[in-house]
C-alpha positions as CSV (number, residue, x, y, z in Angstrom):
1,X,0.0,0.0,0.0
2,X,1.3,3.2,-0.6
3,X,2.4,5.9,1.6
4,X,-0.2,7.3,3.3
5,X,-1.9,11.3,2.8
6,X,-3.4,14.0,4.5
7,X,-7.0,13.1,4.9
8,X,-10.3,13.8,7.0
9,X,-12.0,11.2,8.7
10,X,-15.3,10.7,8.9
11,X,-18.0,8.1,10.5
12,X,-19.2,5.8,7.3
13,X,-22.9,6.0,6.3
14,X,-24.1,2.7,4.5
15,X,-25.6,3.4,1.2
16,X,-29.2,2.5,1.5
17,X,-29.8,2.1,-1.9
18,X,-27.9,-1.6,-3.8
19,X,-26.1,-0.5,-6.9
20,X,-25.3,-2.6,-9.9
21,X,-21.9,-2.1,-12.5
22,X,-21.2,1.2,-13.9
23,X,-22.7,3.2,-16.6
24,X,-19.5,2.5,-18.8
25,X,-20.4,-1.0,-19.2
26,X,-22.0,-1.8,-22.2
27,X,-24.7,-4.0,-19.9
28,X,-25.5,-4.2,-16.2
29,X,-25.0,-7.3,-14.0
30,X,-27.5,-9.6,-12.2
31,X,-27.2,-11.8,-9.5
32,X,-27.0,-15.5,-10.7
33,X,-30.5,-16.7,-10.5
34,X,-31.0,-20.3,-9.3
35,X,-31.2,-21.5,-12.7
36,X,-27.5,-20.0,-13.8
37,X,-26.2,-20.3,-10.5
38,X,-22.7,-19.9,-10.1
39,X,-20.2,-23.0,-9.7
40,X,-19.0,-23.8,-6.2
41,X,-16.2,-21.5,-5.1
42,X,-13.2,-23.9,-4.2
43,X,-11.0,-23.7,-1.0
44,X,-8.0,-21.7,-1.8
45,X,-5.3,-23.9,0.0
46,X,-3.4,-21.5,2.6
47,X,-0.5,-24.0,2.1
48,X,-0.4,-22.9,-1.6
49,X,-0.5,-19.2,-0.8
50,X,2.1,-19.8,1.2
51,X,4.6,-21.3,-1.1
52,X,4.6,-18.4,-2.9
53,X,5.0,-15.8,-0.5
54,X,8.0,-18.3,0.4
55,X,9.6,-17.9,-3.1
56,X,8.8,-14.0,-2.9
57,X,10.6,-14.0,0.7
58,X,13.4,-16.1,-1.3
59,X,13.6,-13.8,-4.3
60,X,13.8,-11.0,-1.6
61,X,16.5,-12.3,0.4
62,X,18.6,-12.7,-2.4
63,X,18.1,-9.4,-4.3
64,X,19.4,-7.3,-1.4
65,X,16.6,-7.7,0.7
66,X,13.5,-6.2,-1.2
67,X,11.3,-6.3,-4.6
68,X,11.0,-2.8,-5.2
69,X,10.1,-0.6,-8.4
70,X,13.9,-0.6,-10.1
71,X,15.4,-3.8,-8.2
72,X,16.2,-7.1,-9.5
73,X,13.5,-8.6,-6.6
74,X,10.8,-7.3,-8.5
75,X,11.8,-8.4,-12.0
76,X,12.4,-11.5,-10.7
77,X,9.2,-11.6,-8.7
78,X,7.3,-10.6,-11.9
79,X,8.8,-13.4,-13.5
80,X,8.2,-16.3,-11.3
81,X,4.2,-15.1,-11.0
82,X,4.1,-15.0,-15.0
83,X,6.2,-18.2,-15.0
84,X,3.0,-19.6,-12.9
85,X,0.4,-18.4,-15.4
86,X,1.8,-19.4,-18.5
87,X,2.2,-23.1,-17.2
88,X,-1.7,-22.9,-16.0
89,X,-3.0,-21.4,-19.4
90,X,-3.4,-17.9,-19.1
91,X,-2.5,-15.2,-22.0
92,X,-0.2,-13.3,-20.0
93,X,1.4,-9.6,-21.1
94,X,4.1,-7.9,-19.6
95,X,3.6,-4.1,-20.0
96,X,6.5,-1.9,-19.5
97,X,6.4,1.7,-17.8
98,X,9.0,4.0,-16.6
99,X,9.3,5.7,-13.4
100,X,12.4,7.4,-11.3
101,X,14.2,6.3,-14.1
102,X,13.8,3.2,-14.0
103,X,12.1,0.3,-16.1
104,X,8.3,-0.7,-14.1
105,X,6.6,-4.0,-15.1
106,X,2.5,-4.6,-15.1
107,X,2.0,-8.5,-15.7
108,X,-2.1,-8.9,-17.3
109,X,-3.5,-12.3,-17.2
110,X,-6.3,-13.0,-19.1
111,X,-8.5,-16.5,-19.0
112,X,-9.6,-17.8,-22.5
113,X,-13.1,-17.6,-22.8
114,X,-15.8,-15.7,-21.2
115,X,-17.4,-12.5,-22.8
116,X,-14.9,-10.1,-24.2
117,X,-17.4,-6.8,-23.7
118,X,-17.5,-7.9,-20.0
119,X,-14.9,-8.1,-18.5
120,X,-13.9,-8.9,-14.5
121,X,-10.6,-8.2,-13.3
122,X,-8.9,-8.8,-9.7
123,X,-5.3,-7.0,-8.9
124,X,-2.8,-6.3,-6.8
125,X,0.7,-4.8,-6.4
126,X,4.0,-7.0,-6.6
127,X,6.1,-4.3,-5.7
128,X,7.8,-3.8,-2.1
129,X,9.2,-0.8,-0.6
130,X,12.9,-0.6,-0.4
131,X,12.9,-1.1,3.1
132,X,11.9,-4.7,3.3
133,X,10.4,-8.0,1.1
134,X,7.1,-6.8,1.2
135,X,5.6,-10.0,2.3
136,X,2.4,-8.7,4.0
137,X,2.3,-5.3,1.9
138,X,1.8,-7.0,-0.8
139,X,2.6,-10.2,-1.4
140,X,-0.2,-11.7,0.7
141,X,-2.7,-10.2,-1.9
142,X,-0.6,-11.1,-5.3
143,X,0.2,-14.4,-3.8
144,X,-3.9,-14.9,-3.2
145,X,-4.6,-13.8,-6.6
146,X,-2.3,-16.2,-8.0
147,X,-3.6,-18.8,-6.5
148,X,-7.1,-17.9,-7.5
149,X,-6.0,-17.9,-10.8
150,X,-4.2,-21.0,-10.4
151,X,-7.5,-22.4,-8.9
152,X,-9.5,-21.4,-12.3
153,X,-7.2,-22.9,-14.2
154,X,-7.5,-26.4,-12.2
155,X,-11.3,-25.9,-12.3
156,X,-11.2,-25.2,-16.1
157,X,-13.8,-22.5,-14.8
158,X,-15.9,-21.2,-17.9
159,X,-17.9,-18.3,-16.5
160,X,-20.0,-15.6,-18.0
161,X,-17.8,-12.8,-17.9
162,X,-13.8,-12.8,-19.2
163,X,-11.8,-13.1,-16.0
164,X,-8.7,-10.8,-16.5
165,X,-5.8,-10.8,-13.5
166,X,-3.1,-8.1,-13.1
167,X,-0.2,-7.4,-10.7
168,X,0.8,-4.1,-10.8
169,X,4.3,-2.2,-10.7
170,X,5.9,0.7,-8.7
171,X,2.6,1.1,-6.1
172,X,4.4,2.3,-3.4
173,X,5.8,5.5,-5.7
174,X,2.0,6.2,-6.2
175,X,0.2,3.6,-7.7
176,X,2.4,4.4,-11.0
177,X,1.6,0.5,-12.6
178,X,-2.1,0.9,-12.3
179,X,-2.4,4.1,-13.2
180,X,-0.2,3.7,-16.4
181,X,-2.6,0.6,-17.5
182,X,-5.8,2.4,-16.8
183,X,-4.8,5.6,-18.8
184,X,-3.8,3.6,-21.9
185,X,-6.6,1.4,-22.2
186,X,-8.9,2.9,-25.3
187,X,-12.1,4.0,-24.0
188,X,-13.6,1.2,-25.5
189,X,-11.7,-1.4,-23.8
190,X,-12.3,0.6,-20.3
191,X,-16.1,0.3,-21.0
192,X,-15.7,-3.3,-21.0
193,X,-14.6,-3.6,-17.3
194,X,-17.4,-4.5,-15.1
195,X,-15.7,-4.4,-11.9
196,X,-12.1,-4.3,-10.7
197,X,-11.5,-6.3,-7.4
198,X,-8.5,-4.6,-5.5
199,X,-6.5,-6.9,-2.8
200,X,-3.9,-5.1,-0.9
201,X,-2.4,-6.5,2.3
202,X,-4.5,-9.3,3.1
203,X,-2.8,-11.0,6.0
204,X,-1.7,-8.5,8.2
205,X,-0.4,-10.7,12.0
206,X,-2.6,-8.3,13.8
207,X,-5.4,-9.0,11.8
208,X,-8.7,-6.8,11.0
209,X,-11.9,-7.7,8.3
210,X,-12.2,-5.4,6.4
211,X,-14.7,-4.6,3.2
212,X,-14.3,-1.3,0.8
213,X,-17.4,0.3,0.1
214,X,-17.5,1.5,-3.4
215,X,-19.6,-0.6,-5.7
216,X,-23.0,-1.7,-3.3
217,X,-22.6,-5.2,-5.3
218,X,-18.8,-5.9,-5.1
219,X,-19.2,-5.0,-1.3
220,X,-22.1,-7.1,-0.7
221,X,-21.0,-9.9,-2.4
222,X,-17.9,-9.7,0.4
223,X,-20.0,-9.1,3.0
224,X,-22.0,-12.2,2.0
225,X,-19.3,-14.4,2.0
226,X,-18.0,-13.2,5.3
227,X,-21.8,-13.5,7.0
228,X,-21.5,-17.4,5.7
229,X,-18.4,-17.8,7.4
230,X,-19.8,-15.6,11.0
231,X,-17.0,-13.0,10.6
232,X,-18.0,-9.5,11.0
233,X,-16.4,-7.1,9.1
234,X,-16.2,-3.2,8.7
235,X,-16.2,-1.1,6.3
236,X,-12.6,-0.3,5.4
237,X,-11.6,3.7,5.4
238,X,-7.4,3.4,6.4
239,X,-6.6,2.5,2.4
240,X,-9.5,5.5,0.7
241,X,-7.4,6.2,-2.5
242,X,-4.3,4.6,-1.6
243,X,-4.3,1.2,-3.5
244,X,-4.7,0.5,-7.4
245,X,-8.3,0.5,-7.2
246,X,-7.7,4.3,-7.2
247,X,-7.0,4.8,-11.0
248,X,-10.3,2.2,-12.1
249,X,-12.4,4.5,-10.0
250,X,-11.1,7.4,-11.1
251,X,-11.9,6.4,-14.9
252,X,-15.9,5.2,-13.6
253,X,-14.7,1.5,-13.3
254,X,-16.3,-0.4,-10.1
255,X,-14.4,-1.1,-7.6
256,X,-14.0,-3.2,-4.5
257,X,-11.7,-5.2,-2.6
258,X,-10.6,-6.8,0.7
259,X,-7.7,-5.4,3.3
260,X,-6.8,-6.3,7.1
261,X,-4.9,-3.4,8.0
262,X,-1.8,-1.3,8.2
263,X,-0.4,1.2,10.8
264,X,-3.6,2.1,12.3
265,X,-4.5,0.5,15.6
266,X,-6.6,-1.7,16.5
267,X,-9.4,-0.8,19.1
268,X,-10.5,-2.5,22.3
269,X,-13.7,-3.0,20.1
270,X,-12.0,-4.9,16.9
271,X,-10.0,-6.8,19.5
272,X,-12.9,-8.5,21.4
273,X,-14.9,-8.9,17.5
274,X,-11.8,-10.4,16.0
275,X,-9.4,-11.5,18.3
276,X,-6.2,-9.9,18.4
277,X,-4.1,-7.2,20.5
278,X,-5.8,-3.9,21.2
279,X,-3.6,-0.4,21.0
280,X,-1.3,-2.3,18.3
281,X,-1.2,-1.8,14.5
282,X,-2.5,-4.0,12.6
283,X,0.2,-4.8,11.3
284,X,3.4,-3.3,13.1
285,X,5.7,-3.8,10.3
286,X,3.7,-1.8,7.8
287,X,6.6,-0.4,5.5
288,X,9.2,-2.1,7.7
289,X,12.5,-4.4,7.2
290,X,10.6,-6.7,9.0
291,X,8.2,-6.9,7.0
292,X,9.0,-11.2,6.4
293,X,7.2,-14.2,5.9
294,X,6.9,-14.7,9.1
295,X,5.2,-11.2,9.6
296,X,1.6,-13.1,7.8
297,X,-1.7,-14.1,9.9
298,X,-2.2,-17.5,8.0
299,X,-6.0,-17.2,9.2
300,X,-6.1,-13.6,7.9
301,X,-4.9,-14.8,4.6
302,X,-6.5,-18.0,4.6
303,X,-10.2,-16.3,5.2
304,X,-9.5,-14.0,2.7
305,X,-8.1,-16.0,-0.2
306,X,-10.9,-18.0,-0.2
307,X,-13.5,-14.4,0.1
308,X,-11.1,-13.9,-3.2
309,X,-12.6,-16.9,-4.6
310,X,-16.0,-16.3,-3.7
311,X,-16.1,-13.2,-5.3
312,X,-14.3,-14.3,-8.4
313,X,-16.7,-17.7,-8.8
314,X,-19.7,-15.4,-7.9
315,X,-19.5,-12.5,-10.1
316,X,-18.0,-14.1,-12.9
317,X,-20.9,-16.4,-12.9
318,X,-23.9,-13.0,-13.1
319,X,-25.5,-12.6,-16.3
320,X,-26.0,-9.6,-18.4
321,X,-29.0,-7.7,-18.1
322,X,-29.3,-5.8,-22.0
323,X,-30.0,-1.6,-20.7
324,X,-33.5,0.2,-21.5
325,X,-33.1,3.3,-23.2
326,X,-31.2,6.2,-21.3
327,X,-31.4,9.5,-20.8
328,X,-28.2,11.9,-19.9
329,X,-27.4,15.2,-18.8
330,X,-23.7,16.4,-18.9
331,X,-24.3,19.8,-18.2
332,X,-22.1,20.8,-15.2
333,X,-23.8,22.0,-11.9
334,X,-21.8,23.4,-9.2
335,X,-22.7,22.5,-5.9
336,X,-22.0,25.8,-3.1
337,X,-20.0,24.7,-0.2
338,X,-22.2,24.2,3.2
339,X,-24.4,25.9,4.4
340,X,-26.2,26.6,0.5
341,X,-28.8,25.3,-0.9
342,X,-29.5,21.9,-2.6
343,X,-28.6,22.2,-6.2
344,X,-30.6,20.3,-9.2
345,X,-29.5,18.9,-12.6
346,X,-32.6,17.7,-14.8
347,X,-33.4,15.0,-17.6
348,X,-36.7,15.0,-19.5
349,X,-37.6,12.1,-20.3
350,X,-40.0,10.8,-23.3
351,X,-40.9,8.0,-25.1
352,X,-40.9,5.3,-22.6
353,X,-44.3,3.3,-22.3
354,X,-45.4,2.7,-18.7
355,X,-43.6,3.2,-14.7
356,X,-40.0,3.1,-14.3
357,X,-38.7,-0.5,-13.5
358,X,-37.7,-1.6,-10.6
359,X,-34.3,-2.0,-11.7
360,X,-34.2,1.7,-12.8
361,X,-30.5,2.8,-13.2
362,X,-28.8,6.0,-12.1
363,X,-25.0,6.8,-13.1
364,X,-23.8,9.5,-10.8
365,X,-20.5,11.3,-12.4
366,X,-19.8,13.8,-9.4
367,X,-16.1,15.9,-9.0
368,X,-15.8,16.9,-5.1
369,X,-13.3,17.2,-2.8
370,X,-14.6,15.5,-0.4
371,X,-17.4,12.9,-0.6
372,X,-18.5,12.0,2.5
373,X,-20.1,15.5,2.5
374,X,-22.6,14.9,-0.1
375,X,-26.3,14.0,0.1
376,X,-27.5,13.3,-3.6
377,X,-31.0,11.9,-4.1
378,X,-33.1,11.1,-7.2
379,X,-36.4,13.0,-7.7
380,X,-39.1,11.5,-9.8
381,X,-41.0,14.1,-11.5
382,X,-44.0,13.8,-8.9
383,X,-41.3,15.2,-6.4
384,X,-40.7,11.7,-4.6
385,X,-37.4,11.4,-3.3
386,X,-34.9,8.3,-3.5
387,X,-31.9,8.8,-1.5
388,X,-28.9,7.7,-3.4
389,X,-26.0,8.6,-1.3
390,X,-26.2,10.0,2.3
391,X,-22.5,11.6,3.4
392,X,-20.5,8.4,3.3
393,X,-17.3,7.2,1.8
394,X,-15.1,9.0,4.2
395,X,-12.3,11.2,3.0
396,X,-12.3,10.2,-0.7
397,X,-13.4,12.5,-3.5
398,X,-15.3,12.4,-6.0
399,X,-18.4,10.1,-6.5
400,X,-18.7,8.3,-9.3
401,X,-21.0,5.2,-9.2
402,X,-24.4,3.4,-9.9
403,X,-27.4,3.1,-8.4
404,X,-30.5,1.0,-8.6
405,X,-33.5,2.5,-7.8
406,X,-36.9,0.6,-7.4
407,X,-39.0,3.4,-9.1
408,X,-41.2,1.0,-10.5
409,X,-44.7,3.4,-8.8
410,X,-43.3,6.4,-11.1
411,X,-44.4,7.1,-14.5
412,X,-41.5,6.6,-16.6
413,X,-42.1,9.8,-18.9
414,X,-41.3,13.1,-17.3
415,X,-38.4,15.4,-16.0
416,X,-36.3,13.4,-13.1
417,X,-33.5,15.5,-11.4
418,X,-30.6,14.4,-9.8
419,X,-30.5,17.0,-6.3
420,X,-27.0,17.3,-4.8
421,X,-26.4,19.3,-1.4
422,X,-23.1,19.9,0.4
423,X,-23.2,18.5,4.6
424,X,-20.7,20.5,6.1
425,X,-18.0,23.2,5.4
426,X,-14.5,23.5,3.7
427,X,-15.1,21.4,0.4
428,X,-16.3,22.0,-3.3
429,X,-17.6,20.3,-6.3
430,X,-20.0,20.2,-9.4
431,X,-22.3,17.3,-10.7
432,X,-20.3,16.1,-13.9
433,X,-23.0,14.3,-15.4
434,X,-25.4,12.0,-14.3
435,X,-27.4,9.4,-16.1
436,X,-30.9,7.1,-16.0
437,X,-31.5,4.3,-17.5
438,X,-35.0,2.4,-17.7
């Protein structure tokens, strides 16, 4: 995980309204229903998952002690994870970046099969700091999605959607890898990502559960897995923009992902939920030569590999719901700092027979500097109100995400507006766009 910023804090709101995939993608995602229901995740073996954070540990120790951006330890770390793939059937790339002078690697693994205009993708960062071998921070979350992979590959999965893997380089600089691979992906081929599953430090010794709340279906799908095991987890505000997931967002790509901690400390509460020491980091060697395979929860990372799994076997598995027709405004609206009003930006709509569905679709595309400040509802044009996002998501900015809104007692035809107000002082924004789709 990268170093961390200068950020506000604030108490997390849960969305009440479930979202789908974003806008970008050319078709939303369902649920599998019981008829298409998804194959059984496997149990990701710990043991395996292990073995490779050994050989990372390995290619650490003899690479002076780290894989960072530049070093020979992450070369030779990218290699042995391609190495993996290749043997197990993937179509593997190796994309090439540079940064602080120095070569960067991004390895992509894509499954055969699956369809090409919908596309799920799990990462995570190979690179170390120079400090240490990075075996927590992160080779607990490339050596899980490696052995996800490894796990489709032994399944011969064939799901729905293309299944696309990536480690990514030079993360601790400033997610430099991810960011270089998002911004040279044509439009086209961005519009293709359904959702992009980030897993960054994923076995931390002092372990915490928790679940990023971007995409309502990503995080749910997390959270479900975690009920079925009787884990509670919490809502996960230490890593808000400070992980690859950060660039996907950025460019209206779904996002979610796993994480059990870093320098912040865990509470008396977290303690007596999940076991542990209270008043000690979560993981006290965040960033740190000691930082070893010996510095790994294997309960952590075992719980969490297989939530990997889930996830991957569960969303792969949705169908494809073809969109109504849509309706978009891109008119910007600024939106006055606390205490103004509520601001409004609308869509007339025409031409659609009958109510609004109940799986009525509304892409929110809003620049802020601080989102955990913003209350932004849907009005239906007889002035009924559906709250779509009530002051949470912390210290991030921006909000750009999806909505589904059960507007199904609405007349379809009519002007809907899309109200955003500001909660409290000190930050600024405008609604981008926004978009609804019957």
């Amino acid at each position: 995980m990268s170093l961390s910023v200068s950020r506000r804090l604030a108490a997390v709101t849960a969305i009440a309204v479930a979202g789908l995939f974003a806008s970008t993608a050319p078709a939303a995602l369902a649920a599998p229903t019981a008829a298409t229901a998804a194959p059984t995740p496997p149990d990701i073996p710990v043991a395996n998952v292990k073995a490779h954070l050994a050989q990372l540990q390995s290619i650490a120790t003899a690479n002076g002690g780290n894989r960072a951006h530049g070093r020979a330890g992450y070369k030779a770390s990218i290699d042995y994870v391609k190495a993996k793939l290749d043997a197990a059937g993937f179509t593997t790339t190796l994309q090439t970046f540079t940064s602080s002078g120095a070569t960067g690697y991004n390895l992509i693994a894509d499954w055969p099969g699956g369809d090409p205009n919908s596309v799920l993708m799990a990462g995570s960062h190979l690179d170390s700091v120079t400090a240490g071998p990075g075996i927590n921070d992160n080779g607990s979350g490339s050596a899980a999605i490696l052995e996800t992979a490894l796990a489709v590959s032994r399944a011969q999965l064939q799901p729905t959607k293309h299944l696309r893997f990536g480690w990514w380089g030079a993360e601790e600089l400033g997610m430099i890898g991810s960011k270089y691979y998002v911004n040279n992906l044509p439009a086209a081929e961005k519009s293709k990502i359904s959702g992009y599953l980030n897993f960054d430090m994923i076995g931390s010794p002092n372990p915490g559960y928790f679940v990023y709340d971007d995409d309502p279906t990503i995080e749910q799908t997390f959270k479900n897995y975690y009920a079925g095991v009787g884990i509670p987890t919490e809502i996960e505000t230490e890593g808000d923009g400070r992980s690859d997931h950060a660039p996907f967002k950025s460019a209206g790509i779904p996002v979610g992902g796993l994480f059990s901690g870093a320098d912040y400390t865990k509470t008396a509460a977290q303690a007596q939920k999940w076991g542990g020491t209270s008043g000690q980091a979560f993981d006290r060697c965040y960033h740190a030569s000691c930082d070893t395979s010996a510095n790994i929860n294997d309960t952590a990372l075992d719980r969490n590999s297989d939530a990997i799994a889930y996830a991957i076997w569960n969303l792969g598995a949705a169908t494809p719901v073809p969109p109504g027709p849509s309706f978009e405004n891109t008119a910007d609206v600024n939106i006055p700092d606390s205490p103004g009003a509520a601001v409004t930006s609308p869509i007339t709509v025409s031409g659609v027979t009958g109510n609004a569905p109940a799986t009525t679709k509304v892409d929110v595309n809003i620049v802020h500097t601080y989102r955990g400040d913003l209350v932004v509802d849907l009005v239906a044009p007889d002035g009924t109100v559906y709250n779509l996002h009530n002051r949470s998501g912390g210290s991030a900015d921006n909000l750009v995400q999806t909505y589904t809104v059960n507007a199904s007692s609405e007349v379809a035809n009519g002007v809907w507006k899309l109200q955003a107000k500001d909660g409290a002082a000190q930050d600024t924004g405008y609604i981008n766009s926004w978009k609804i789709t019957f």
